[in-house]
C-alpha positions in Angstrom: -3.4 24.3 2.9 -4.8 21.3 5.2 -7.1 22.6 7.9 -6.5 24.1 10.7 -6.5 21.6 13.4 -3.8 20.1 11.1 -1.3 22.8 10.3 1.1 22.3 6.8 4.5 21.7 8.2 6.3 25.1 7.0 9.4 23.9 4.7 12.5 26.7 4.7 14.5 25.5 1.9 14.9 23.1 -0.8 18.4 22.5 -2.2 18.1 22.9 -6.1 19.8 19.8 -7.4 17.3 16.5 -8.0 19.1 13.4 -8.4 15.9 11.0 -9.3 16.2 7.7 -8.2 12.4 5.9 -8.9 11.2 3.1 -6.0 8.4 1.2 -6.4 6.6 -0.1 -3.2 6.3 -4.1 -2.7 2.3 -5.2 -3.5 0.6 -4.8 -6.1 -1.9 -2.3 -6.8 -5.5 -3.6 -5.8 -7.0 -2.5 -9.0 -6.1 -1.3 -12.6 -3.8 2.2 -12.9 -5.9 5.4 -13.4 -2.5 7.3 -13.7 0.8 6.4 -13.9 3.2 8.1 -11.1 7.0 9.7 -11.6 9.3 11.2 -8.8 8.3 15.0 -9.5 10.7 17.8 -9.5 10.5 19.9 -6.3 10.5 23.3 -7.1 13.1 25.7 -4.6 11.6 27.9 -2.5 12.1 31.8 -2.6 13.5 31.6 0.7 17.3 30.1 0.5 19.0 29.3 4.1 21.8 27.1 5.6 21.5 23.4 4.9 21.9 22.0 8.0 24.4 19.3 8.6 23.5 15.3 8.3 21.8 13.9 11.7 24.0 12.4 13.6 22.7 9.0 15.7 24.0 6.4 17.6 20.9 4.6 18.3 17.7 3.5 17.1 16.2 7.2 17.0 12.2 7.9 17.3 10.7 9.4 14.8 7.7 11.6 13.8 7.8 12.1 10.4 6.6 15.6 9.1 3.1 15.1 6.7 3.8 18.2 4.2 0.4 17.6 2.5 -1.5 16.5 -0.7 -0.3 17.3 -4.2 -2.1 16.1 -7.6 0.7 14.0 -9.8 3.3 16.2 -11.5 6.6 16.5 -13.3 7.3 19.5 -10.8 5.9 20.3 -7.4 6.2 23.6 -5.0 6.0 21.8 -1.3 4.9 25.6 -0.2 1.6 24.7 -2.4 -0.6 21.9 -1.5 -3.7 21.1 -2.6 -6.9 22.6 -0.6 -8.5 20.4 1.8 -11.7 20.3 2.7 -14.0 19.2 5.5 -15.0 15.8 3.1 -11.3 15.5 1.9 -10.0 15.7 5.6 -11.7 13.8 9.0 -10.1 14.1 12.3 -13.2 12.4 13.9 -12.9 8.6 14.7 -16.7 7.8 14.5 -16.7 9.3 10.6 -13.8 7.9 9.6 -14.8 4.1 11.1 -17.3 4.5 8.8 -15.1 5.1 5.6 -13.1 2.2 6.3 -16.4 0.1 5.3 -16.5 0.8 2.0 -13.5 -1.1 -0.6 -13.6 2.2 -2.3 -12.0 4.0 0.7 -9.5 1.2 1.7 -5.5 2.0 2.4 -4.7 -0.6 0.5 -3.8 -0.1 -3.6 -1.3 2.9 -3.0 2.0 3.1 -3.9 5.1 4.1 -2.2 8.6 5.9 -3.6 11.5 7.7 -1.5 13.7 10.2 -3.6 16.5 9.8 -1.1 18.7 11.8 -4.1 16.7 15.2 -3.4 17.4 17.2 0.1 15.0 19.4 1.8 15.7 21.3 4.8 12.6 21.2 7.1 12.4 23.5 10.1 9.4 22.4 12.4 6.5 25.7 12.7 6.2 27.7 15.6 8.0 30.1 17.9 9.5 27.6 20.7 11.4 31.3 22.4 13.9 29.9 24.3 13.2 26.3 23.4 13.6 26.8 19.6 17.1 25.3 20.0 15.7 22.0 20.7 14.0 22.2 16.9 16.8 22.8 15.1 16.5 22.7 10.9 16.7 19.2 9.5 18.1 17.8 5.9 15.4 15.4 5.1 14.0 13.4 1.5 10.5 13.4 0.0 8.4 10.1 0.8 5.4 10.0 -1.7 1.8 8.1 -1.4 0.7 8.1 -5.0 -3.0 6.8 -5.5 -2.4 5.3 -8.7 -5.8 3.1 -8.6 -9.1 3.4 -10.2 -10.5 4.6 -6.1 -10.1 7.3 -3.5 -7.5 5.8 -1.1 -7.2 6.9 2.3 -4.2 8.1 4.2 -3.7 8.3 8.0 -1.5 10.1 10.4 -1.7 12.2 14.0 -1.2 16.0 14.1 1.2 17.2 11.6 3.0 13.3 10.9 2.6 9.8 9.6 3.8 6.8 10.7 6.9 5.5 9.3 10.4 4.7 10.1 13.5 3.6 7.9 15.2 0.3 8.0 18.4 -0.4 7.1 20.3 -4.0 6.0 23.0 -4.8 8.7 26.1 -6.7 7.8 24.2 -10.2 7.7 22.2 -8.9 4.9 19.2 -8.5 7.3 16.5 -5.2 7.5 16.7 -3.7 11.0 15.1 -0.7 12.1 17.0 2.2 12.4 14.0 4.8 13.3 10.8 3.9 15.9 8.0 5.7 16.2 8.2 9.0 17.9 6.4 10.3 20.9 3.0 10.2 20.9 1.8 12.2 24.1 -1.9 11.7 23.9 -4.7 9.9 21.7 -6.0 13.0 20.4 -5.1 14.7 16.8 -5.6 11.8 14.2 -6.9 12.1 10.6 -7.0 10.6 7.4 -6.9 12.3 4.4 -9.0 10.7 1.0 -6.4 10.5 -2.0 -8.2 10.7 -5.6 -6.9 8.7 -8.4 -3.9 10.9 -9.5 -3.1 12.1 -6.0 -0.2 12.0 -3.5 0.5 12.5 -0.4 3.9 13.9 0.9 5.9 13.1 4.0 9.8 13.9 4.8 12.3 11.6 6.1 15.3 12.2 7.7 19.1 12.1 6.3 22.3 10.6 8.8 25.3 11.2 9.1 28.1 8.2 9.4 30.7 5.9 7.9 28.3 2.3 6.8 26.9 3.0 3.3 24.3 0.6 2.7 20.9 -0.4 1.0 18.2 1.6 3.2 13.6 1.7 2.7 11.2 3.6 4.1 8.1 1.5 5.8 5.0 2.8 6.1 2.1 2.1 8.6 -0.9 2.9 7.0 -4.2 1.8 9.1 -4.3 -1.6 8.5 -2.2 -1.3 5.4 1.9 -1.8 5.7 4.4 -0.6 2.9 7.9 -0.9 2.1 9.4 1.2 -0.4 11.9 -0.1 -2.7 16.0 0.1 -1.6 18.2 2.8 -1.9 21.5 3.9 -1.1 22.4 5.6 2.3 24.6 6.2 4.8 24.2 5.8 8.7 26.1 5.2 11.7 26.4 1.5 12.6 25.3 2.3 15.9 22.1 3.4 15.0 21.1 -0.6 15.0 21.2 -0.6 18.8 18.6 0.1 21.0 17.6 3.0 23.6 18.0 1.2 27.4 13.9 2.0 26.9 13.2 0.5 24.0 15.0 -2.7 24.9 12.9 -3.1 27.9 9.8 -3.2 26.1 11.0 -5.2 23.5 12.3 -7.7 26.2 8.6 -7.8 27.9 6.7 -8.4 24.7 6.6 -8.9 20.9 4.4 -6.4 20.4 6.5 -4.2 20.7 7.8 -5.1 17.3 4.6 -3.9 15.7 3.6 -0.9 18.3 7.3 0.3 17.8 8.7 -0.8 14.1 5.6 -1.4 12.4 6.6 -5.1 11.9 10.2 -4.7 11.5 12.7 -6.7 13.8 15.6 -5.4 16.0 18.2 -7.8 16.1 17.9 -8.0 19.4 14.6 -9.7 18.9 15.7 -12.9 17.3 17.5 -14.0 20.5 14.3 -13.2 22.9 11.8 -16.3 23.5 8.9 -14.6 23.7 5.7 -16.8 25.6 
């Protein structure tokens, strides 16, 4: 269980069946493998509900994507179960953790990414929201893993209960657009980082859409000053979900940065035609 000022997201139901589908992320490790890392099998939970239907999108869609916690490297994992975090493990103070980032030991760089986009789990975001619950409605989503396959501790960040990550998708050009942004963020409070041993992971959840374009889809992953991109797999999204929220497209008109603040790096299409100053 991660402290309290970060609660673990609270995970319904996992649907039994595990199709494993291994991805390996796109740099090389910065040192020699402690441990070598497999897509684990996720245990179901006790609890059995509804699967939820596919999202369905028809637009670039923000995103906050649900941190479930730390986990040591397994053949078979509960999600229900992670690892205890402690005060040293876990820093939500920005002075403490400026400090870590000193020391090449405690760097974000060296982990490795892999999406298991062949396993489902419903998520249902915690809390009672009374009359606003309907607004949370369960979700299917795939496990995202951070192994720490290095000889260091590694260090992950997020805000509150997320990461920062979206998924890209190729269009029909064979290019990688966004189809996700990053979510709301409503103030600067709430950040961590959490230390990954050699032989730990940390797990996040990524949503699953509905619609009619199957094509090659990765996860990328904003990690401090580290960026990762998982290797391909197979989806299926609307072809709409390329296009842009009338917001979005503003700030992407008025500045570039938006391509880093928004898509960590990735490029609308929408930006290729824009002359930026």
């Amino acid at each position: 269980m991660l402290l309290a000022r970060m609660p673990v997201c609270r995970l319904l139901v996992g649907l039994s069946t595990l199709v494993g589908a291994g991805c390996q992320q796109n740099r090389p490790a910065a040192s020699s493998p402690t441990a070598l890392f497999a897509l684990p099998v996720i245990a179901p939970p006790k609890r059995q509900t509804p699967v939820p239907a596919l999202i369905a999108a028809e637009r670039i869609r923000g995103v906050n994507p649900p941190f479930v916690g730390r986990f040591p490297f397994a053949s078979r994992i509960a999600l229900e179960h992670p690892d205890r975090v402690g005060p040293e493990e876990h820093l939500t103070d920005f002075a403490r953790y400026r400090v870590l980032e000193d020391s090449s030991t405690l760097g974000t760089d060296g982990l490795e990414i892999a999406a298991d986009y062949g396993q489902s789990v419903v998520y249902q975001k915690p809390g009672n929201f009374g009359p606003y619950a309907h607004l949370f409605p369960p979700r299917r989503t795939f496990p995202v893993y951070v192994a720490n396959t290095s000889r260091h501790r590694k260090l992950l960040y997020g805000k509150d209960r997320w990461v920062f990550a979206i998924q890209e998708a190729k269009d029909r050009n064979g290019q990688w657009r966004p189809i996700e942004s990053k979510g709301p963020d409503f103030c600067g409070n709430g950040r961590w980082v959490l230390k990954l041993r050699p032989g730990q992971m940390g797990v996040f959840l990524m949503d699953k859409y509905s619609g009619a374009y199957q094509t090659l889809l990765r996860v990328r992953l904003q990690n401090g000053d580290s960026r990762y991109v998982s290797a391909p797999y197979k989806g299926q999204i609307d072809e709409r979900q390329f296009a842009l929220s009338a917001t979005e497209r503003q700030r992407l008109e008025e500045s570039d940065g938006a391509i880093q603040q928004l898509y960590f790096g990735a490029a609308p299409a929408l930006a290729d035609s824009i002359a930026y100053r």
